[in-house]
DODRENRO-826147 format. One line per field, with one value per atom (N, C-alpha, C): x, y, z; atom name; residue in one letter. Coordinates in pm, 1 decimal. Example, Ala and Ser with C-alpha at 12.3 -4.5 7.8 and 13.67 -1.06 7.14 Angstrom:
2
px: c(1319.0 | 1230.0 | 1320.0 | 1285.0 | 1367.0 | 1290.0)
py: c(-569.0 | -450.0 | -330.0 | -225.0 | -106.0 | 3.0)
pz: c(780.0 | 780.0 | 780.0 | 708.0 | 714.0 | 787.0)
name: c(N | CA | C | N | CA | C)
resn: c(A | A | A | S | S | S)
//
This chain:
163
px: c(2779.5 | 2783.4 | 2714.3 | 2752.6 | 2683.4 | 2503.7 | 2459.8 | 2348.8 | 2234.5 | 2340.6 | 2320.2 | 2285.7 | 2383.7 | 2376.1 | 2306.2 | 2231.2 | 2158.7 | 2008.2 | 1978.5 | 1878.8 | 1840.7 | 1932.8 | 1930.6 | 1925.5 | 1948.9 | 1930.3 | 1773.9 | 1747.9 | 1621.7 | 1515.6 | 1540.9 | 1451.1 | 1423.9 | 1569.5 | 1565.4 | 1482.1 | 1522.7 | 1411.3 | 1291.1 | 1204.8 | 1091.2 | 1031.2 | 1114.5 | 1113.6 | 1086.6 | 1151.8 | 1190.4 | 1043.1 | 1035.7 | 893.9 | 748.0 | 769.5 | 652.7 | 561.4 | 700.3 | 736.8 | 698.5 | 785.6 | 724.2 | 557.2 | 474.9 | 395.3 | 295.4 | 337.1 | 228.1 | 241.2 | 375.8 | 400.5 | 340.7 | 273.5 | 219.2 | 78.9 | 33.5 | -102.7 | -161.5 | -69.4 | -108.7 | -77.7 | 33.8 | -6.0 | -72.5 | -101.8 | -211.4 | -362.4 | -382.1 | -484.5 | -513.4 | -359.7 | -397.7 | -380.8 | -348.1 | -330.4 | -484.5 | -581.5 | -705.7 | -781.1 | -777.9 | -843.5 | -765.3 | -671.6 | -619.3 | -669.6 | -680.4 | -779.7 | -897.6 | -967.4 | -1087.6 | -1150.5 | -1028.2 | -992.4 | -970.8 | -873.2 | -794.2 | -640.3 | -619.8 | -493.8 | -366.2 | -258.7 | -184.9 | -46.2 | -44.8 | 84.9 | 56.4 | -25.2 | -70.4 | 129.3 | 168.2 | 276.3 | 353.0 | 413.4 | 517.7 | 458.1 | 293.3 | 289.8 | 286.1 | 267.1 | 285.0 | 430.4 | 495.8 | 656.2 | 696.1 | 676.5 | 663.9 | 628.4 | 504.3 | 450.6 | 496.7 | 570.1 | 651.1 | 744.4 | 823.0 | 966.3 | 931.3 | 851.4 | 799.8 | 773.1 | 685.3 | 661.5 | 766.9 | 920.2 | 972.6 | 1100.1 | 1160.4 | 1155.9 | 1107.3 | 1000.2 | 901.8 | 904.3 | 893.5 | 938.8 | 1048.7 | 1191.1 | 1282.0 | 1298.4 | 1275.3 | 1272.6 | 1215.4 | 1101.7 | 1001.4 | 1055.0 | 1063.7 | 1155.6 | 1283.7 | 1351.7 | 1451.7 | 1367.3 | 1294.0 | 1229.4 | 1162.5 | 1127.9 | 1045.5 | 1204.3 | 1285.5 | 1363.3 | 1475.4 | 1425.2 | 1500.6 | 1394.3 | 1251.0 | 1158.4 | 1111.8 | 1229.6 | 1132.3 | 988.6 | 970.8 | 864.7 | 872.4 | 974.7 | 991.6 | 974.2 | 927.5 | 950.3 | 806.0 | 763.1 | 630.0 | 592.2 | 754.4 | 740.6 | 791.3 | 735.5 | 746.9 | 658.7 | 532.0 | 448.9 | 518.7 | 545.4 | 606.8 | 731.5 | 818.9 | 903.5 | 925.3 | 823.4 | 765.7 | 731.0 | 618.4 | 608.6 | 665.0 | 833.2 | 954.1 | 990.2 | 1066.1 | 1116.5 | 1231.3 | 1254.8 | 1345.5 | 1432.6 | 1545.0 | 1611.8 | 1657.6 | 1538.5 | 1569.8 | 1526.5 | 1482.3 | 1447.4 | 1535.9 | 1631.5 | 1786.2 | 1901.4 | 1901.1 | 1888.4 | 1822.8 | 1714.9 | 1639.8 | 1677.7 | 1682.7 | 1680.3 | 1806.8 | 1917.8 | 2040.4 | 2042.4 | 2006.9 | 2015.8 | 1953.3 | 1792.7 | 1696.4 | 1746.3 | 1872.3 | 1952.2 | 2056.9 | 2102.9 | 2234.3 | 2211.1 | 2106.2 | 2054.7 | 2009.7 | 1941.0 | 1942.5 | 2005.6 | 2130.8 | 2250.0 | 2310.0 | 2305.1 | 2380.0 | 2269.2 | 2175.4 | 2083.5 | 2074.8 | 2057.0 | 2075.1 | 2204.8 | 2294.5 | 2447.8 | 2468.1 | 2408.3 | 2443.2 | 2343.5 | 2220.2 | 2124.4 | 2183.1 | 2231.7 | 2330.1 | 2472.7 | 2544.2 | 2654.0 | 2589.9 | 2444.2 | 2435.7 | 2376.6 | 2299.9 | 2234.9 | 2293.1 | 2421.0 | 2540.1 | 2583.4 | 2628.7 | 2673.5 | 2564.3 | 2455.7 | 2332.0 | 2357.4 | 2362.2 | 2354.5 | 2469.3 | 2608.8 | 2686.9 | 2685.8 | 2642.4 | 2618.7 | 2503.6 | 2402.8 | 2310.0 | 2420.5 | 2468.8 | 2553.0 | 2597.5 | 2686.6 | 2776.3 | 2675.5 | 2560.6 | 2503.4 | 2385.9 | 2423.3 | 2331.1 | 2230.9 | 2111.9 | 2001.0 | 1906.1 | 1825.8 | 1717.3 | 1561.5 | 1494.7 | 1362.4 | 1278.6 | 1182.6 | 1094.0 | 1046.6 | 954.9 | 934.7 | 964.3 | 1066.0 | 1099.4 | 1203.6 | 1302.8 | 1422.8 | 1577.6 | 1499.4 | 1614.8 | 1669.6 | 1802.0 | 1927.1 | 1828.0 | 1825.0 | 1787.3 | 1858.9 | 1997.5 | 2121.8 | 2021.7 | 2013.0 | 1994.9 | 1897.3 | 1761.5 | 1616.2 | 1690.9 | 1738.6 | 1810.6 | 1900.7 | 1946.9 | 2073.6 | 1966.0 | 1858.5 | 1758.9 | 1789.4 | 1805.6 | 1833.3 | 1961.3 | 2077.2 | 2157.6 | 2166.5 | 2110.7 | 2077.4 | 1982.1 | 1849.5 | 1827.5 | 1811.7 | 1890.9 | 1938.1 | 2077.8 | 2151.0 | 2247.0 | 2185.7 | 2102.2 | 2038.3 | 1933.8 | 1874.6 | 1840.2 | 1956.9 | 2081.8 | 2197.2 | 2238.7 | 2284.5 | 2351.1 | 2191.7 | 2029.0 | 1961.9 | 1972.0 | 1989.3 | 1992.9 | 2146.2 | 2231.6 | 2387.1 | 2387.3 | 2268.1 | 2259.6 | 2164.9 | 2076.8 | 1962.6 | 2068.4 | 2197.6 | 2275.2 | 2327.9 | 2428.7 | 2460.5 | 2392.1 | 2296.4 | 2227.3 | 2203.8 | 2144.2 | 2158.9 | 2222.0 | 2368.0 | 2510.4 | 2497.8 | 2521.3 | 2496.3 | 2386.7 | 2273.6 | 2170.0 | 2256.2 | 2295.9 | 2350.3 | 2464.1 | 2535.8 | 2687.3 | 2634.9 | 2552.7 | 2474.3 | 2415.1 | 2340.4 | 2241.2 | 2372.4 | 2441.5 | 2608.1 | 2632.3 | 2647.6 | 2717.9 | 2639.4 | 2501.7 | 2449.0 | 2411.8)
py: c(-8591.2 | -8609.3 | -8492.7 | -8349.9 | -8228.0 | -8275.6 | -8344.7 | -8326.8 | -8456.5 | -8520.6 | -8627.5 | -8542.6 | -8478.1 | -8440.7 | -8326.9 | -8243.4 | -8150.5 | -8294.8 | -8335.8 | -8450.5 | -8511.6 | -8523.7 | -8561.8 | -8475.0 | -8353.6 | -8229.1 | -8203.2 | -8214.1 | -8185.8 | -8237.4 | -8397.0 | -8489.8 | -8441.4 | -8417.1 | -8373.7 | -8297.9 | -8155.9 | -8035.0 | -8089.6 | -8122.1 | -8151.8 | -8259.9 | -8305.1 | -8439.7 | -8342.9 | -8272.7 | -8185.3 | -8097.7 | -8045.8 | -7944.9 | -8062.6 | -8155.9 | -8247.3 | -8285.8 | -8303.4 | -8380.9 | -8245.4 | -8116.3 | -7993.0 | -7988.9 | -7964.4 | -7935.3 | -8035.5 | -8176.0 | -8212.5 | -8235.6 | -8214.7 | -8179.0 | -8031.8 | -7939.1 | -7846.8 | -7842.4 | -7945.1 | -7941.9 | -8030.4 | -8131.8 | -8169.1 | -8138.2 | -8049.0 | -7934.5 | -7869.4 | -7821.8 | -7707.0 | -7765.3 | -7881.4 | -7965.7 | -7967.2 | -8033.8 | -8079.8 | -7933.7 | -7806.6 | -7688.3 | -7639.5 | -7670.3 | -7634.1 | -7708.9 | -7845.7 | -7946.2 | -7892.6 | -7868.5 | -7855.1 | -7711.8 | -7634.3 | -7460.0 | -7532.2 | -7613.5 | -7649.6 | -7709.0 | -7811.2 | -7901.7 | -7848.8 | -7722.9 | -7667.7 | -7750.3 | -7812.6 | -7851.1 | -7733.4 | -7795.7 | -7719.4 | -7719.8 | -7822.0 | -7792.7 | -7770.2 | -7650.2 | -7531.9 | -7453.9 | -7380.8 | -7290.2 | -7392.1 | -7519.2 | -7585.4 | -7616.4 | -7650.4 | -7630.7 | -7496.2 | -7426.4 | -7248.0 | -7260.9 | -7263.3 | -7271.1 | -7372.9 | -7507.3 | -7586.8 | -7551.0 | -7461.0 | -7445.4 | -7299.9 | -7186.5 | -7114.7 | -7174.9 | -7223.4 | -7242.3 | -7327.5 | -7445.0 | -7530.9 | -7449.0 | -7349.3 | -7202.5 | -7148.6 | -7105.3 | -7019.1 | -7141.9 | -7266.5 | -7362.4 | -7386.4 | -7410.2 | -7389.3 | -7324.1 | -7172.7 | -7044.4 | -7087.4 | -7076.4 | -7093.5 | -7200.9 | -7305.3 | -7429.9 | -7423.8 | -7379.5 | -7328.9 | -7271.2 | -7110.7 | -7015.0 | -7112.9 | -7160.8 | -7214.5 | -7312.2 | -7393.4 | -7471.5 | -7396.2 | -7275.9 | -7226.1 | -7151.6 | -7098.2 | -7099.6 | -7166.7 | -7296.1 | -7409.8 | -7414.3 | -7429.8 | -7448.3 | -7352.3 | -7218.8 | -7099.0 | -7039.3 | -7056.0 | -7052.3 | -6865.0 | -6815.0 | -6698.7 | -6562.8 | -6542.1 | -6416.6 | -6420.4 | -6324.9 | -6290.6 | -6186.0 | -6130.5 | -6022.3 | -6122.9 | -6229.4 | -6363.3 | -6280.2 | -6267.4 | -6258.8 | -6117.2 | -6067.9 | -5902.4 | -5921.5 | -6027.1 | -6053.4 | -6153.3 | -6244.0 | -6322.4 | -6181.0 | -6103.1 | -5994.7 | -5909.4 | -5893.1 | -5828.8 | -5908.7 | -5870.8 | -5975.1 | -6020.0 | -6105.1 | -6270.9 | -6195.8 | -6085.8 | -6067.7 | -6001.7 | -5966.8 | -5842.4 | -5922.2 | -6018.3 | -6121.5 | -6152.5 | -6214.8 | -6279.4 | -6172.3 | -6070.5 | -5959.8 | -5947.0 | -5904.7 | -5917.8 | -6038.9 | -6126.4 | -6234.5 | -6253.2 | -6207.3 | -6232.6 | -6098.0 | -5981.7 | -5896.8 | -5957.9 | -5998.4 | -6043.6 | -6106.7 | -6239.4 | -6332.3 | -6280.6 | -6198.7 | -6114.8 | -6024.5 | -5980.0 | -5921.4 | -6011.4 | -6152.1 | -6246.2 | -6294.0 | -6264.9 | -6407.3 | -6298.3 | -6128.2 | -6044.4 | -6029.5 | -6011.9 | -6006.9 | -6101.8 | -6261.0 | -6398.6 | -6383.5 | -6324.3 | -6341.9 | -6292.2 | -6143.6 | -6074.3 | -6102.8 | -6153.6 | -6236.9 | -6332.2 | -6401.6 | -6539.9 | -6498.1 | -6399.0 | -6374.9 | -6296.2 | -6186.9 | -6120.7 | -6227.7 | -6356.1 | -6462.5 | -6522.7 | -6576.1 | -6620.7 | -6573.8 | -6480.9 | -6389.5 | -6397.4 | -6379.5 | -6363.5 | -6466.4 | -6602.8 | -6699.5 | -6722.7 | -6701.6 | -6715.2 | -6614.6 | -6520.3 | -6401.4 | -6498.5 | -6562.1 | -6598.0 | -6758.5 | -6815.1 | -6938.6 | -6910.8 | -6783.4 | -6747.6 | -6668.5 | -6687.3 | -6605.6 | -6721.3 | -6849.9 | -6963.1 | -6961.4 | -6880.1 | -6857.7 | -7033.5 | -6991.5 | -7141.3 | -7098.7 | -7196.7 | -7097.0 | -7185.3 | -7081.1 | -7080.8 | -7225.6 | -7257.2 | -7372.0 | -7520.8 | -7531.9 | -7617.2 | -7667.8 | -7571.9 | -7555.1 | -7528.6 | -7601.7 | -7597.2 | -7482.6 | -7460.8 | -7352.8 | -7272.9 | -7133.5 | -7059.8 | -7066.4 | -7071.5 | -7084.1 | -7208.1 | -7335.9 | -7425.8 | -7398.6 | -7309.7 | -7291.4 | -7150.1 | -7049.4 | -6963.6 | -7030.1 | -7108.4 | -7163.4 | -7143.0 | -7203.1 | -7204.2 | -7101.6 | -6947.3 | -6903.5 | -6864.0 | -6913.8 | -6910.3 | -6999.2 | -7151.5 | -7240.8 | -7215.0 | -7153.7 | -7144.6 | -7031.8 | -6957.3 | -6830.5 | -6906.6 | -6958.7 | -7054.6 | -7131.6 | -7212.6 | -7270.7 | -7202.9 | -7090.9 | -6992.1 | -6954.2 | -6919.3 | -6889.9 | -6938.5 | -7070.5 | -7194.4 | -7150.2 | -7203.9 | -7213.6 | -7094.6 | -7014.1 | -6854.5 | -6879.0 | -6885.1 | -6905.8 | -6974.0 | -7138.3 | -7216.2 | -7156.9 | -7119.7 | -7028.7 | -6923.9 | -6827.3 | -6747.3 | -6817.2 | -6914.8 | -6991.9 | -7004.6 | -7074.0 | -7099.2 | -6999.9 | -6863.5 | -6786.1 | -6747.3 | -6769.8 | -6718.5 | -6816.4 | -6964.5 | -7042.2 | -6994.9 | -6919.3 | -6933.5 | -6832.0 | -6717.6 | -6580.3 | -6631.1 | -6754.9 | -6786.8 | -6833.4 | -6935.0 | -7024.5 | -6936.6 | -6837.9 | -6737.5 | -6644.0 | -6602.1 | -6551.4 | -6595.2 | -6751.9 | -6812.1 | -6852.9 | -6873.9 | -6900.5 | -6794.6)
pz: c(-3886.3 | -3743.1 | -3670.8 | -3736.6 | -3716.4 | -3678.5 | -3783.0 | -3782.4 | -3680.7 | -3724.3 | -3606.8 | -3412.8 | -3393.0 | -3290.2 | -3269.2 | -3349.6 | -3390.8 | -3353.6 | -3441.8 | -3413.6 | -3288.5 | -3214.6 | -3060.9 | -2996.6 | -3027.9 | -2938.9 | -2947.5 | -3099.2 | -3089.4 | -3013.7 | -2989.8 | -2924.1 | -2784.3 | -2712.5 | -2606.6 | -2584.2 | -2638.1 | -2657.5 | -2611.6 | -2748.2 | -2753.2 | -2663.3 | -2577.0 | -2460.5 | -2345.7 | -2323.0 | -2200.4 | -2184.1 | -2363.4 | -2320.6 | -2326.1 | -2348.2 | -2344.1 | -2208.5 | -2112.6 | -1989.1 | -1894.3 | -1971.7 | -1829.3 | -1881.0 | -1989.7 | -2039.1 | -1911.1 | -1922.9 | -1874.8 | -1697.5 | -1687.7 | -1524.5 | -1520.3 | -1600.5 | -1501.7 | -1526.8 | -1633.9 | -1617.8 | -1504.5 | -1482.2 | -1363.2 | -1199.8 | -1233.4 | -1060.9 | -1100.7 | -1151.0 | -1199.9 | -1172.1 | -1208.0 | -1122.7 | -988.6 | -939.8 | -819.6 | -712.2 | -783.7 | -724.9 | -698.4 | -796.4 | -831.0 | -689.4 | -719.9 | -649.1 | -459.3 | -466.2 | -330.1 | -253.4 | -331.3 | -272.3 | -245.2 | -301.1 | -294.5 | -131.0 | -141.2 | -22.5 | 91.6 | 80.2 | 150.2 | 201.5 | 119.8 | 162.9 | 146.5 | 235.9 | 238.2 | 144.3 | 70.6 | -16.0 | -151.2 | -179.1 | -243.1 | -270.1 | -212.6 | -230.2 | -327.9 | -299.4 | -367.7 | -500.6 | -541.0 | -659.6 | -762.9 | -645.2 | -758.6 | -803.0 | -736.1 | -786.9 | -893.6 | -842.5 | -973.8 | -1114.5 | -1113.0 | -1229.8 | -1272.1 | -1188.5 | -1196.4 | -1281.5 | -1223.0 | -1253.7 | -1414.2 | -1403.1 | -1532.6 | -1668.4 | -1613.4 | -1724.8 | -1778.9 | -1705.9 | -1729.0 | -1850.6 | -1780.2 | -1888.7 | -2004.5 | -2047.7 | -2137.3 | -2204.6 | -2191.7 | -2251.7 | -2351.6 | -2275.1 | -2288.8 | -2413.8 | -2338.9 | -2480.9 | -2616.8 | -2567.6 | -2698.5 | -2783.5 | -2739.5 | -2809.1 | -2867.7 | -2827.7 | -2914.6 | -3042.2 | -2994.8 | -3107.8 | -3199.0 | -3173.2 | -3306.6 | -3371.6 | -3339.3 | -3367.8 | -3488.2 | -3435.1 | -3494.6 | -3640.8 | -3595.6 | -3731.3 | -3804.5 | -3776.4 | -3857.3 | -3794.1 | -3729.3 | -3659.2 | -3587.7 | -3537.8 | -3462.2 | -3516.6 | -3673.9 | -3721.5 | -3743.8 | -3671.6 | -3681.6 | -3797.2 | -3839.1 | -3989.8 | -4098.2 | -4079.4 | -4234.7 | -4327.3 | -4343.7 | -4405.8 | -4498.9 | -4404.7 | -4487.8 | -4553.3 | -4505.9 | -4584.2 | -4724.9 | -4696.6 | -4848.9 | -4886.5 | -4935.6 | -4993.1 | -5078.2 | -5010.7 | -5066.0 | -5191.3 | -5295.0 | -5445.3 | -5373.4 | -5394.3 | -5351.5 | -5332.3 | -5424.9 | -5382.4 | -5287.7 | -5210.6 | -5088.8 | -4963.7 | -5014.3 | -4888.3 | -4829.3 | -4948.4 | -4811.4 | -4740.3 | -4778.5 | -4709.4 | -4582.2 | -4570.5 | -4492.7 | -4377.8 | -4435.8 | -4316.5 | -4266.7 | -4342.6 | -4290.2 | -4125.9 | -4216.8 | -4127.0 | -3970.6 | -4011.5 | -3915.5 | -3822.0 | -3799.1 | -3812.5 | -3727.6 | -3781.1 | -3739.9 | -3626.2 | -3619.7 | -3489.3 | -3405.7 | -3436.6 | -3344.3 | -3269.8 | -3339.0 | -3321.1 | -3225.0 | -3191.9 | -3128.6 | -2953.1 | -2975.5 | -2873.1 | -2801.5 | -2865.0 | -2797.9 | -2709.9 | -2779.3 | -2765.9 | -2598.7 | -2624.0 | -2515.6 | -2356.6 | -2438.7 | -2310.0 | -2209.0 | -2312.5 | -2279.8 | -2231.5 | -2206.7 | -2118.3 | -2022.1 | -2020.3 | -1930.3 | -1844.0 | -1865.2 | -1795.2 | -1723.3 | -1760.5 | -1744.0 | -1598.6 | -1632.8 | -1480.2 | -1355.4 | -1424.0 | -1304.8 | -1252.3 | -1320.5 | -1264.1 | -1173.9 | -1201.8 | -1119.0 | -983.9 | -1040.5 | -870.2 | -800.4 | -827.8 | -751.6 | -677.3 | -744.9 | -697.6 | -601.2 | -594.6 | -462.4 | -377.8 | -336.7 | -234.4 | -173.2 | -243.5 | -177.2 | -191.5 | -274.2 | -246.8 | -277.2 | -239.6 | -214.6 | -264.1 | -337.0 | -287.3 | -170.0 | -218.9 | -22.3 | -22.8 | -133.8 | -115.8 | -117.9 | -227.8 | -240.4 | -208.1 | -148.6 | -105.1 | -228.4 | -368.2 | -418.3 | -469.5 | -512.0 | -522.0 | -650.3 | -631.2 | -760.7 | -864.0 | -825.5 | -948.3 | -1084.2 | -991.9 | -1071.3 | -1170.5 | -1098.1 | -1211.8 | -1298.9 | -1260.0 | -1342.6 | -1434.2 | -1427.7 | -1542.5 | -1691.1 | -1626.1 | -1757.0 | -1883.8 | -1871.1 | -1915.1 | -1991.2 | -1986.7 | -2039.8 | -2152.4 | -2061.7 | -2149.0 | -2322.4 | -2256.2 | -2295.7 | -2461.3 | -2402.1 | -2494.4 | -2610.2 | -2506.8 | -2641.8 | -2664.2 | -2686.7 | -2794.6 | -2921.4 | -2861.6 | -2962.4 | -3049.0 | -2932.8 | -3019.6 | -3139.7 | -3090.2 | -3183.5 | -3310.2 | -3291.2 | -3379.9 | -3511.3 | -3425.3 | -3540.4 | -3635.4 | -3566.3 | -3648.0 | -3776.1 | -3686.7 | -3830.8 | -3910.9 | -3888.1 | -4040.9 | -4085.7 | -4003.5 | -4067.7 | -4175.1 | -4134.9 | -4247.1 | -4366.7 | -4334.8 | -4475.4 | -4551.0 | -4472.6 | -4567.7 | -4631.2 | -4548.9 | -4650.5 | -4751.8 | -4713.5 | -4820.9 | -4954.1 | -4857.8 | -5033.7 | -5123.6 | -5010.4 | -5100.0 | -5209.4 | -5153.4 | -5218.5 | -5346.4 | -5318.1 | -5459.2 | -5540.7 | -5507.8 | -5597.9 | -5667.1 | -5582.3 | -5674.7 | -5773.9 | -5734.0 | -5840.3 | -5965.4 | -5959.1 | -6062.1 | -6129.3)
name: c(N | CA | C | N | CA | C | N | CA | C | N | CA | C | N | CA | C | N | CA | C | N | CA | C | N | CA | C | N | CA | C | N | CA | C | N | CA | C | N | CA | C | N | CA | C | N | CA | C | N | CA | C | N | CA | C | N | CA | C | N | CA | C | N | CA | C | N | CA | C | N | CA | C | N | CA | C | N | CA | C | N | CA | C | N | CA | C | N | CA | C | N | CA | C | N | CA | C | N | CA | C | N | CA | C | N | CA | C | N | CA | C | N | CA | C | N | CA | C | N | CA | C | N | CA | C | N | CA | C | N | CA | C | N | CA | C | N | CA | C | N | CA | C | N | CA | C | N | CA | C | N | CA | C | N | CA | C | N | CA | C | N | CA | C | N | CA | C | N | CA | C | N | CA | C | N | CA | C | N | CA | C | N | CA | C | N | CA | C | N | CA | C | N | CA | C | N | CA | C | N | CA | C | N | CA | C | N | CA | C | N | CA | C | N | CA | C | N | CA | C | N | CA | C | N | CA | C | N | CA | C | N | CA | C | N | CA | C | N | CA | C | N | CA | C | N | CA | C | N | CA | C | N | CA | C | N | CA | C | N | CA | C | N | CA | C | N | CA | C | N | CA | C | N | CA | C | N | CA | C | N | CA | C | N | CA | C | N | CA | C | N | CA | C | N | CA | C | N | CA | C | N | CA | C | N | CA | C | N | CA | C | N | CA | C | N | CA | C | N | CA | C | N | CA | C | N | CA | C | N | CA | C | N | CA | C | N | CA | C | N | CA | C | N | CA | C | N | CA | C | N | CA | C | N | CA | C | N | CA | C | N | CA | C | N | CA | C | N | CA | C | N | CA | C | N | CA | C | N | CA | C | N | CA | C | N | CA | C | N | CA | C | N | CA | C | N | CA | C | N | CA | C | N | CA | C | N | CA | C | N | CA | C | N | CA | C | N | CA | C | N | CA | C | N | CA | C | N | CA | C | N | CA | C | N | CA | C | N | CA | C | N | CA | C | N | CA | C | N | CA | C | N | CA | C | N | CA | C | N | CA | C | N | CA | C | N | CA | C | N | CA | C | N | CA | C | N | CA | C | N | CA | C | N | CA | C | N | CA | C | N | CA | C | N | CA | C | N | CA | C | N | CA | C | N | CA | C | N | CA | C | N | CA | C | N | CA | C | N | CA | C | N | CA | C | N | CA | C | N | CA | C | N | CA | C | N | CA | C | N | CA | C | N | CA | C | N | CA | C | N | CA | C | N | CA | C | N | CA | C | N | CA | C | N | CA | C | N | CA | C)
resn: c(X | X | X | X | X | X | X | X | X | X | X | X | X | X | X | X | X | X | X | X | X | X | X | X | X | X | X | X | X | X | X | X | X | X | X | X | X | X | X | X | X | X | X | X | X | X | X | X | X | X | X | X | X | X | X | X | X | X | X | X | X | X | X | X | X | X | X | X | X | X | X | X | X | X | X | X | X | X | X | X | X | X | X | X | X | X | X | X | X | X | X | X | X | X | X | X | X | X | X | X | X | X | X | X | X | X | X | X | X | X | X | X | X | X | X | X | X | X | X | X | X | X | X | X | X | X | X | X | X | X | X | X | X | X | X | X | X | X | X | X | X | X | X | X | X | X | X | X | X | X | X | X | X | X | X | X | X | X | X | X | X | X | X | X | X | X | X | X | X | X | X | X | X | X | X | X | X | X | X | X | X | X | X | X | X | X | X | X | X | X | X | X | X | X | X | X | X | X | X | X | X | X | X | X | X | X | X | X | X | X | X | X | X | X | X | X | X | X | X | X | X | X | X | X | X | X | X | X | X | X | X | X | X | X | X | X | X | X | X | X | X | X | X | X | X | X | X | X | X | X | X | X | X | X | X | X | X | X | X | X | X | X | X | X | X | X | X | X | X | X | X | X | X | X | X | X | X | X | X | X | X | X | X | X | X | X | X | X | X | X | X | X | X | X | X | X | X | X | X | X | X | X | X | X | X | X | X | X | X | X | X | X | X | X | X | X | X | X | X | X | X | X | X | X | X | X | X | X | X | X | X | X | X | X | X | X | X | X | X | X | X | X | X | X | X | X | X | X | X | X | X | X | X | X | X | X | X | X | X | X | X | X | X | X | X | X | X | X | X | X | X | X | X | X | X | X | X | X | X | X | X | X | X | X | X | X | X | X | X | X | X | X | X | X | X | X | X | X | X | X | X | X | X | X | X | X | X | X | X | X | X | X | X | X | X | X | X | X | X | X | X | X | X | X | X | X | X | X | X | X | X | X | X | X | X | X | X | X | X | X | X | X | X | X | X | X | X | X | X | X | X | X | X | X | X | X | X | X | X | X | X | X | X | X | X | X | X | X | X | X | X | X | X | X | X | X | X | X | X | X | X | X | X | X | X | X | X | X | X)
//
């Protein structure tokens, strides 16, 4: 059932960054085409593609996350003999799972101080709380992703024990 709902999370994900991806290539267009023109609702697409970017980020980072994708010291760690690898990655893992951790309660708060002070933005009017949530969001799902590669590693360490 775990994984089931792991599976649907994922879709989402990858739905969500599909959908901003091509909502900002197309303000990003009509942002281009509108300087040109001189039209005036120029400002509401900077923000759009603001706020779309900072989503994005967010989502991403969790999906490479999810696919192994985030350790840019892979290469140095294949390198190491197997057995210092899962080491390595647990540690790698374990500092993930503490940094995500603390992003995601310090995000948390931001977001609620910004709730109680009403803020709006300029252009579009809507609540900052709502485009900030992003980050909390988005940091527990890095969260949750790192916990499960922790696991496994405990899992490989338990199996390699035992055999």
């Amino acid at each position: 059932m775990f994984k089931t709902i792991l599976k649907g999370m994922n879709k989402v994900e990858e739905s969500i960054i599909i959908a901003l991806l091509g909502a900002m290539t197309i303000a990003a267009f009509l942002q281009v085409v509108g300087r040109y023109a001189s039209l005036p609702f120029i400002s509401w697409l900077e923000e759009i593609l603001r706020y779309s970017f900072v989503l994005v980020t967010l989502f991403a980072g969790a999906v490479a996350v999810r696919k192994k994708a985030h350790q840019g010291v892979g290469i140095l760690v294949n390198l190491l003999p197997k057995r210092f690898q899962i080491y390595v990655n647990f540690w790698s893992n374990s500092v993930s799972i503490i940094v995500c951790m603390a992003l995601a309660v310090i995000s948390f708060r931001l977001v609620v101080k910004i709730q109680a002070i009403h803020q709006v933005t300029p252009s579009l009017g809507l609540p900052v709380w709502l485009i900030s949530s992003a980050l909390p969001i988005g940091f527990g799902l890095m969260l949750l992703y790192f916990s499960i590669l922790l696991a496994q590693d405990i899992s490989a360490f338990i199996k390699k024990k035992e055999s």
